[in-house]
C-alpha positions as CSV (number, residue, x, y, z in Angstrom):
1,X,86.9,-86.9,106.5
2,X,83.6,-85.1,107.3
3,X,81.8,-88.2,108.9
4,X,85.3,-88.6,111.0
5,X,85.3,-85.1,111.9
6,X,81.4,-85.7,112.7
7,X,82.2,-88.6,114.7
8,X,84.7,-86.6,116.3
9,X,82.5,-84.4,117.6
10,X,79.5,-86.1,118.5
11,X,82.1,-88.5,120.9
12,X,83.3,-85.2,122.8
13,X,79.9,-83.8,123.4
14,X,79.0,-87.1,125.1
15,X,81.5,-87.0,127.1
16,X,80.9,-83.4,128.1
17,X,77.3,-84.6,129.3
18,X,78.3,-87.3,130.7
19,X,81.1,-85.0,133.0
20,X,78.2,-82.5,133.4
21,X,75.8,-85.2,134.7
22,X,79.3,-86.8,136.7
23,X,79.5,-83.1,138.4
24,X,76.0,-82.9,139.1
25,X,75.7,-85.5,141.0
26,X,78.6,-85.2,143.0
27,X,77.6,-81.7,143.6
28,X,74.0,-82.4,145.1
29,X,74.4,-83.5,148.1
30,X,77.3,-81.2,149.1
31,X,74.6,-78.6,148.2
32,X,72.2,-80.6,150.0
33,X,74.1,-81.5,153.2
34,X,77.0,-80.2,153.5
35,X,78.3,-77.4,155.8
36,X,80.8,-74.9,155.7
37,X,82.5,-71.8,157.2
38,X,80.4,-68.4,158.1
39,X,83.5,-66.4,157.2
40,X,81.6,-63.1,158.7
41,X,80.2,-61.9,155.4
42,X,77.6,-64.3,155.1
43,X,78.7,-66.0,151.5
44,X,77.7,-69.4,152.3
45,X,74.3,-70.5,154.3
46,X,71.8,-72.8,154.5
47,X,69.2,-70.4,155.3
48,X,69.8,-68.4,152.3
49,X,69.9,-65.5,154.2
50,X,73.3,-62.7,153.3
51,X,75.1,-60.6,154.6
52,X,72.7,-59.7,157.8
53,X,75.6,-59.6,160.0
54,X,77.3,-56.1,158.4
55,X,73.4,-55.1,158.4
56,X,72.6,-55.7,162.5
57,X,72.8,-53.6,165.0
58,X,71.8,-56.3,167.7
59,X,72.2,-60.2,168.2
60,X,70.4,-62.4,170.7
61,X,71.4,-66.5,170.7
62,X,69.6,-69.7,171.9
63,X,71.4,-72.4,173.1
64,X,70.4,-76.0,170.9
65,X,72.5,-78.8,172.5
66,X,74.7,-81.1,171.3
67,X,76.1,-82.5,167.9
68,X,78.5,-84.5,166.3
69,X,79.7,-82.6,164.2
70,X,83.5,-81.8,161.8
71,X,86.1,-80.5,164.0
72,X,88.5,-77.6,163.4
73,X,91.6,-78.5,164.0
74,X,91.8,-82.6,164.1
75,X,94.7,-83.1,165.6
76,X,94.0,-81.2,168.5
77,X,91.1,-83.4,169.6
78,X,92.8,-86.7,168.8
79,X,91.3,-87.4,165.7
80,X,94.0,-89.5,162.5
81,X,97.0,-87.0,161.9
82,X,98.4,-86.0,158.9
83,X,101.8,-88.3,159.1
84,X,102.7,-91.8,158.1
85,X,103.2,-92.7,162.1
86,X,98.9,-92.7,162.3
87,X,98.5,-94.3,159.2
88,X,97.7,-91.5,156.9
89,X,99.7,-90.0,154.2
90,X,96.5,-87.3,152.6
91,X,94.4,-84.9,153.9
92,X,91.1,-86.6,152.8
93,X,92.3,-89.7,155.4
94,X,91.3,-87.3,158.3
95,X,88.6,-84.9,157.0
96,X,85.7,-86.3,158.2
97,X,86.9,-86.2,162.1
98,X,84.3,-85.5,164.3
99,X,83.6,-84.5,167.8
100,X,80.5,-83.4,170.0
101,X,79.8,-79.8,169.1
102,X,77.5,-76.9,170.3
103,X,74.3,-76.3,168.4
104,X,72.9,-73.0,168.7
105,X,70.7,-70.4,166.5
106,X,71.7,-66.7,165.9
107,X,68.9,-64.0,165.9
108,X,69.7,-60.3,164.5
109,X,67.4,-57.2,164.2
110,X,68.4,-53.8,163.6
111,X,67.2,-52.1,166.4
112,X,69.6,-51.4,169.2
113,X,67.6,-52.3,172.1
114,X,67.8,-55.9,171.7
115,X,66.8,-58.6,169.7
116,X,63.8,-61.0,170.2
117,X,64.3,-64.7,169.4
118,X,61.6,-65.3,167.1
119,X,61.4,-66.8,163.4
120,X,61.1,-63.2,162.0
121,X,64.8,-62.7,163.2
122,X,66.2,-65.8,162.9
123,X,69.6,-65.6,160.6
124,X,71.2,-69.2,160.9
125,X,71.8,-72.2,163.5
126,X,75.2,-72.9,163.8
127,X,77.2,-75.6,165.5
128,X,80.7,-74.8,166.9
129,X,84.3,-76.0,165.2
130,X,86.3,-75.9,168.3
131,X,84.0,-78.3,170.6
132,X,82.6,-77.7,174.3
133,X,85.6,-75.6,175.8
134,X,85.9,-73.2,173.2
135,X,82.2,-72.4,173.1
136,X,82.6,-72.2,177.3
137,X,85.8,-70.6,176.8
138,X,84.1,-67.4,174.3
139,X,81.2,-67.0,176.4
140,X,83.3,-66.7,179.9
141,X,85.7,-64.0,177.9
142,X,82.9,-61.8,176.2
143,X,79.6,-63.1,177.8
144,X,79.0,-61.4,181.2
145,X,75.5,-63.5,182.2
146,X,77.7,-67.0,181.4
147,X,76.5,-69.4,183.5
148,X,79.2,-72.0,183.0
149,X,83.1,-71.4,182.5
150,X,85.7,-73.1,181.7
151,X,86.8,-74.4,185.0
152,X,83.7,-76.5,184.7
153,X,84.8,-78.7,182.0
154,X,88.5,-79.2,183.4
155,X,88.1,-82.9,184.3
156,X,87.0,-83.8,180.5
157,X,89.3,-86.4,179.0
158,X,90.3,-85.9,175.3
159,X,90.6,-89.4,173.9
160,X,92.0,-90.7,176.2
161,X,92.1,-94.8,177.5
162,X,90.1,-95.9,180.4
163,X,92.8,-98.6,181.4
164,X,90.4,-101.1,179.8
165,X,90.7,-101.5,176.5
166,X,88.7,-98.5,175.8
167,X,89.1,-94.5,175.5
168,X,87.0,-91.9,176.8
169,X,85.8,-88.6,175.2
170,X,82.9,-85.7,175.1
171,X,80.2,-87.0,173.2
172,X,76.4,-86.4,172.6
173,X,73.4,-88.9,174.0
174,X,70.7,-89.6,172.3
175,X,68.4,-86.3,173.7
176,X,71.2,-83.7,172.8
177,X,73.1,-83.5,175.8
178,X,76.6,-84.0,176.5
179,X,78.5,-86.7,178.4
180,X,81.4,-89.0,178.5
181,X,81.1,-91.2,176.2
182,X,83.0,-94.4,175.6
183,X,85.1,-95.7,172.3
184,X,86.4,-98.7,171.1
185,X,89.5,-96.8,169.0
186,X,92.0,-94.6,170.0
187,X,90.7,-92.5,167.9
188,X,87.1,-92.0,169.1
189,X,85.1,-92.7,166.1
190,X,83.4,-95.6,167.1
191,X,80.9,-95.4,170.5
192,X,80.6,-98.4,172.6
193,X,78.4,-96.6,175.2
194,X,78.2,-93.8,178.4
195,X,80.8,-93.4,180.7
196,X,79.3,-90.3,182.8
197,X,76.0,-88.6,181.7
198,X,78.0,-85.1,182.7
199,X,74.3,-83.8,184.4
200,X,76.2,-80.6,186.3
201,X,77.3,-79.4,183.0
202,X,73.9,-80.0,181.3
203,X,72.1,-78.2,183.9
204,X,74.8,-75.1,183.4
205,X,74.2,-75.1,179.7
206,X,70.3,-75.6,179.8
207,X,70.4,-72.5,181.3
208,X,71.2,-71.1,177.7
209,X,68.5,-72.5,175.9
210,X,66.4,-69.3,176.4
211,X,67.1,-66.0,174.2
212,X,70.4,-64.9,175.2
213,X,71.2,-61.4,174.2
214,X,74.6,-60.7,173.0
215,X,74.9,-57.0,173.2
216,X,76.4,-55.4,176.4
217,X,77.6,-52.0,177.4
218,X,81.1,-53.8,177.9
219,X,81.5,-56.2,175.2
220,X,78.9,-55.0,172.3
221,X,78.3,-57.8,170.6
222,X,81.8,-59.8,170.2
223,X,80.0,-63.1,172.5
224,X,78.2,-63.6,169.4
225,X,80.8,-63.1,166.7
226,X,83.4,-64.4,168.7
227,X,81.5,-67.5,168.6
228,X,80.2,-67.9,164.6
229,X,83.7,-67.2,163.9
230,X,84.9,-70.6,165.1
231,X,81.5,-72.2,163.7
232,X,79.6,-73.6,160.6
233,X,76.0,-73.9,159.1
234,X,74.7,-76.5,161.5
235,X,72.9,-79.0,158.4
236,X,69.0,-79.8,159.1
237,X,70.2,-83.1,157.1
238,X,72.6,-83.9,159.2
239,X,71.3,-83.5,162.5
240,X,67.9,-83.2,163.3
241,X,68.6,-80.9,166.6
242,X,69.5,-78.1,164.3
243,X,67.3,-74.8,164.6
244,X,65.2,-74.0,161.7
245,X,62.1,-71.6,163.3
246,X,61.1,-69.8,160.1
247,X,61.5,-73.2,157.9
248,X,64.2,-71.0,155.8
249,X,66.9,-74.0,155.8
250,X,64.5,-76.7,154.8
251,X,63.0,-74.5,152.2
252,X,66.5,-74.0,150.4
253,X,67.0,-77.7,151.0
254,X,63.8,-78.6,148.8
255,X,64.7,-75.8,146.4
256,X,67.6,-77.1,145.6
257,X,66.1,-80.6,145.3
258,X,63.7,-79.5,142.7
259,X,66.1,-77.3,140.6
260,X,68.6,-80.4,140.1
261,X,65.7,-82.3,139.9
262,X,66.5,-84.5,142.3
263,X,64.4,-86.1,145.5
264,X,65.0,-84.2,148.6
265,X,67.7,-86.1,150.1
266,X,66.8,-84.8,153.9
267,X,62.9,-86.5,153.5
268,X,64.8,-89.6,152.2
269,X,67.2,-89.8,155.0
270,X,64.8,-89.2,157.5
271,X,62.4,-91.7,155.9
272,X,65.3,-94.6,155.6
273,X,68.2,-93.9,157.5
274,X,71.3,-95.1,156.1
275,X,69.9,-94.9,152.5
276,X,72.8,-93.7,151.1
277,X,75.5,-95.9,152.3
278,X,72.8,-98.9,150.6
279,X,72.1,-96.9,147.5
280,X,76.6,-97.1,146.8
281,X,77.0,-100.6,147.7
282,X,74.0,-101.1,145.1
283,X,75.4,-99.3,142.4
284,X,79.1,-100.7,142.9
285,X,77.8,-104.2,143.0
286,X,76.5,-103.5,139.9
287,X,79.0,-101.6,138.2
288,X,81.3,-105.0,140.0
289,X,79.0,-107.2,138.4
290,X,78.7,-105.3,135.0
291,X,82.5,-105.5,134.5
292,X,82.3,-109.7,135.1
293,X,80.1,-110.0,132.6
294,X,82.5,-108.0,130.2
295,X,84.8,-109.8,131.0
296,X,83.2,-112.8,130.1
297,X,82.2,-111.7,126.9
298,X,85.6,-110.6,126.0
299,X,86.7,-113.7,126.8
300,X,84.1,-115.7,124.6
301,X,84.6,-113.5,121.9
302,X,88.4,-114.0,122.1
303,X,87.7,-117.6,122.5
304,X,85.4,-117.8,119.4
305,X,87.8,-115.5,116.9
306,X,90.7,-118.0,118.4
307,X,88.4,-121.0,116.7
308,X,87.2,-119.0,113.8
309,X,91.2,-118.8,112.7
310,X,91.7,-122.9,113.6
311,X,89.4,-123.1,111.1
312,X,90.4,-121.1,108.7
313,X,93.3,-122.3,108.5
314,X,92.4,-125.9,108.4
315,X,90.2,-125.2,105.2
316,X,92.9,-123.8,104.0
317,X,95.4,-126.1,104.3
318,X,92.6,-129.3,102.9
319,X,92.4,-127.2,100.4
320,X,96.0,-126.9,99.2
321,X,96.0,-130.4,99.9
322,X,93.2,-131.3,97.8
323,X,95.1,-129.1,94.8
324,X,98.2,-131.0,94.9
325,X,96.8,-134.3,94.8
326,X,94.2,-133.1,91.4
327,X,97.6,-132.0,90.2
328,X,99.3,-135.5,90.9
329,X,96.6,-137.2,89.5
330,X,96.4,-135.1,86.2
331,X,100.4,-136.0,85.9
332,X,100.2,-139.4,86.1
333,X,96.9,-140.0,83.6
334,X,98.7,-137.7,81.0
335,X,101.6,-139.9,81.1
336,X,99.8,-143.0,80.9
337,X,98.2,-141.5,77.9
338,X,101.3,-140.9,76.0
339,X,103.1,-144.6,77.2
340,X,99.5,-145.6,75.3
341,X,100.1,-143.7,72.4
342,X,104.0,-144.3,72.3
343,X,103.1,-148.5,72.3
344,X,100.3,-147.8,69.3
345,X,103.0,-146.3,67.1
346,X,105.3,-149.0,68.2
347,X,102.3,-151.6,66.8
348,X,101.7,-149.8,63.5
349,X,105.4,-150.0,62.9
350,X,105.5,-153.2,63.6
351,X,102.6,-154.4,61.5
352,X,103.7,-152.5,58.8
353,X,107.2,-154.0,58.2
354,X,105.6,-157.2,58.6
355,X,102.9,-156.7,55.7
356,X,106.0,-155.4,53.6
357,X,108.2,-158.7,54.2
358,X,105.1,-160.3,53.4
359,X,104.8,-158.8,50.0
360,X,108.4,-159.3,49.4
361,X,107.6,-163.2,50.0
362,X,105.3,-163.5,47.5
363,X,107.0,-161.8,45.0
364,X,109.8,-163.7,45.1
365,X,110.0,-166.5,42.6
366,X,111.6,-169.8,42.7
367,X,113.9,-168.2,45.7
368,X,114.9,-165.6,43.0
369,X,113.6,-161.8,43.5
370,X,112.4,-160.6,40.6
C-alpha cells in the first residue's frame, strides 16, 4: 500500500509540473506581446510605469501613425460576427479582428504649465480601439488646435465591395500612413493592395506628430483621457512604429524574457519574421508524427501478443495430443502383455495333462490299470 500510495503521489506531482510548465508557456508570450486595456488606473502596461495618470497634473501627446491593430467593437467595422449566419458560433472565432489604428505616445509631468515630450516624461504609446474616426472624432470634441475633423474622413468606406470582386477599407502602408486599402474578403483580413494613398488626410494628421499639449483652459485635459480610454498598450513586438523613447517597454520586454527564462521573443521576431507560425507547424508535425509511430508500435505489439497466443495454444494442444497417444500406446502393450501371459498358462496346462495321460499309459498293464 505504501509504494501505491508513493506511486500515487509521485504521478500527481508530475502532472502538476507538467501543467505549470503547460501554463508557462502559454503565458509568455501574452506577457510578451500581448496588449490590453488602460482602464485609467494604470494596472496593466508595457512600460511598467503605474498609476501616473491619478499623479499628473499635465499631459502633452505625439502623434505615431498607423497600425493594425485589435478592434473594439468587431462588428461595427465589419469584422466575423458572433451568429451562425457569418460562420461563427464562439467568441474566440472573431477575437483577433483587426483594423488600421492610431499610434500615439502619452507624456505626463506634474507641473501645470505643460508638459514636454521627452523620454523623462514619457508614460506609455498607445494605439486606438475605435479606429481613425473615433480618434478624429475625440480630438474635434475636446481638442481646440485639431487640425483634422471628422468631416474629413466622411468618404471612408467600411468594408465595403468595389464592384470587382474586391472590398475596400482604411488600412496602413508600409511607412505608417493611412489609405484605402484593398481586400480579397468581405471581411478585410486579407490585403491585395492600395486603392487611394488618402495623402490629404496624411498631411492633416502629420501635423500631430509634434508635442501636442492636452491641457486647455476649456477642456483641461479630457483630449487626452478621452482618447486612452478607448485605447490599449500599443506592443513594441507587434509593431515596430510603436513609441518607446526612454527604452522602458523593451526593457520590461527583456525582463520578462530573462525571469521565465526564455529568449526575448521581440529580437527573435524581428530577426526571423514569422518564427512562430514555423516553430507550431514544427512541433505539431512532430507531435503528428510521434503519435504514427505509436500507433505502429501498438499495432506490432498487438500483432506479436496475437502470435504469442497462436502459439501457445498450438503447443498446447500437440501436447495433449502427444499425451493421448503415450496413453493409447501404454493400453495396447499392457494388453498384449496379458493375451501373452493368458496363452503361457493355457500351454503349461496343456503340457501338464499331457505328461499325466502319459504316466497313466505306462502304468497301465496288459490294457488293465493297475
Amino acid at each position: 500500500m505504501s509504494s501505491r500510495k508513493t506511486r500515487t503521489a509521485s504521478s500527481s506531482q508530475k502532472a502538476q509540473w507538467i501543467i505549470a510548465l503547460g501554463t508557462s508557456v502559454i503565458l509568455l508570450p501574452l506577457v510578451q506581446c500581448a496588449s490590453s486595456r488602460y482602464n485609467g488606473d494604470g494596472l496593466y502596461q508595457q512600460s511598467g510605469k503605474m498609476t501616473w495618470m491619478s499623479q499628473s497634473s499635465s499631459f502633452s501627446f505625439e502623434y505615431l501613425g498607423c497600425v493594425w491593430a485589435v478592434t473594439e467593437d468587431n462588428e461595427d467595422w465589419g469584422c466575423l460576427a458572433n451568429g451562425s449566419s457569418d460562420g461563427t458560433s464562439s467568441w474566440y472565432m472573431m477575437a483577433n479582428c483587426r483594423r488600421a489604428q492610431v499610434a500615439y505616445n502619452i507624456y505626463a509631468s506634474s507641473s501645470s504649465s505643460g508638459t514636454k515630450c521627452n523620454s523623462g516624461n514619457f508614460k506609455e504609446s498607445f494605439h486606438t480601439t475605435n479606429s481613425l474616426s473615433g480618434f478624429v472624432s475625440t480630438l474635434s470634441s475636446y481638442y481646440t488646435n485639431s487640425p483634422i475633423t471628422s468631416n474629413d474622413l466622411y468618404d471612408i468606406p467600411t468594408c465595403s465591395s468595389d464592384g470587382n470582386g474586391n472590398y475596400l477599407n482604411l488600412g496602413c502602408s508600409d511607412d505608417g500612413n493611412f489609405v484605402i486599402a484593398k481586400f480579397s474578403d468581405q471581411y478585410c483580413m486579407k490585403n491585395v493592395g492600395t486603392y487611394d494613398y488618402l495623402k490629404s488626410i496624411n498631411k492633416y494628421l502629420s501635423k500631430l506628430s509634434g508635442c501636442n499639449d492636452c491641457s486647455d483652459s476649456t477642456n483641461g485635459n479630457t483630449a487626452c483621457t478621452n482618447i486612452i480610454t478607448y485605447s490599449e498598450s500599443c506592443s513594441v513586438v507587434d509593431n515596430s512604429i510603436c513609441g518607446d523613447p526612454d527604452g522602458s517597454k523593451s526593457k520590461a520586454v527583456k525582463a520578462s524574457s530573462k525571469t521565465t527564462g526564455g529568449v526575448s521573443s521581440s529580437s527573435l521576431m524581428s530577426k526571423f519574421p514569422g518564427i512562430g507560425n514555423s516553430i507550431k507547424y514544427a512541433l505539431g508535425s512532430v507531435f503528428l508524427l510521434a503519435s504514427f509511430i505509436m500507433f505502429l508500435g501498438i499495432l506490432m505489439m498487438n500483432r506479436r501478443k496475437r502470435r504469442a497466443n497462436l502459439n501457445r495454444k498450438y503447443r498446447q494442444a500437440s501436447s495433449s495430443s502427444n499425451n493421448r497417444g503415450d496413453k493409447t500406446s501404454s493400453r495396447s502393450e499392457s494388453s498384449r502383455g496379458r493375451s501373452k501371459s493368458a496363452s503361457g498358462r493355457s500351454r503349461s496346462k496343456s503340457r501338464t495333462r499331457s505328461s499325466s495321460r502319459h504316466e497313466d499309459y505306462l502304468n497301465v498293464d496288459d490294457g488293465v490299470y493297475t
